[in-house]
N, C-alpha and C positions, 0 to 999 in steps of 0.2 A: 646634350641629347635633344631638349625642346628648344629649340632657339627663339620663337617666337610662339605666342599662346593669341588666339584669338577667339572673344568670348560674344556672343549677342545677348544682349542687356537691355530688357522692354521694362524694368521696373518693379516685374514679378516679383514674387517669393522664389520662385524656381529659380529667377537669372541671377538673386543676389544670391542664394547658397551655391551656384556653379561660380560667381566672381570670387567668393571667399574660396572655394578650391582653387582656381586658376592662379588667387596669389598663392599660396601655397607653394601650388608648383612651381609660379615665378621666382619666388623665393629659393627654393629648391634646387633648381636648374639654373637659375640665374639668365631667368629666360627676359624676352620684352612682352609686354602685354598692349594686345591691342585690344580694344572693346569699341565694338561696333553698336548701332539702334537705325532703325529703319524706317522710313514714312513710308505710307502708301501714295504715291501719285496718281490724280485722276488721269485716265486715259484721253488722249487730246483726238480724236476721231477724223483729223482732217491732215491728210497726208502732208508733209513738204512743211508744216507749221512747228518752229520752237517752241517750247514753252515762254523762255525769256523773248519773245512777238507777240504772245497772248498781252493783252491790256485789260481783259475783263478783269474789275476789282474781286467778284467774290476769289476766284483763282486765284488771284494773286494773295490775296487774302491766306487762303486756304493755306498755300504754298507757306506762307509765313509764319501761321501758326503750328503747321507741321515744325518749319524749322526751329521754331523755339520749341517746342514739345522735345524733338533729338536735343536739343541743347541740354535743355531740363533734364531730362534721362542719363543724358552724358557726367553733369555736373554730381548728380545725385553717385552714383556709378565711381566718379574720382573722389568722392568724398566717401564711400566705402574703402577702396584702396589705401586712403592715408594710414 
């Protein structure tokens, strides 16, 4: 019936009581679980430019610590699941 369950996981109270439903169901169904988290990206205001072309450190900076922030949320998120 569910074959795949996909959940968004910021860390909340709210997104771990929706992850312990979702296993649930995964359990249930025998479904796969995908869990998603999100960064905000700054908007790059200059047409035609990548972000991997930006060289400004704070940026890049930024970018990096978004991605370890998703990481952290991610790890935290699979270490509910176990």
């Amino acid at each position: 019936m569910l074959d795949k369950i996909l959940i968004a996981f910021d860390g909340s109270e709210q997104s771990k009581r929706a992850l312990h439903y979702a296993l649930v169901l995964t359990e249930k169904f025998s479904s796969e679980l995908i869990i998603l988290t999100v960064y905000n990206r700054p908007v790059i205001p200059v047409f035609g430019i990548d972000e991997d072309t930006i060289t400004d450190p704070d940026f890049t900076n930024y970018i990096e610590t978004m991605k370890r922030a998703s990481r952290t949320l991610l790890n935290a998120a699979e270490e509910i699941a176990k």
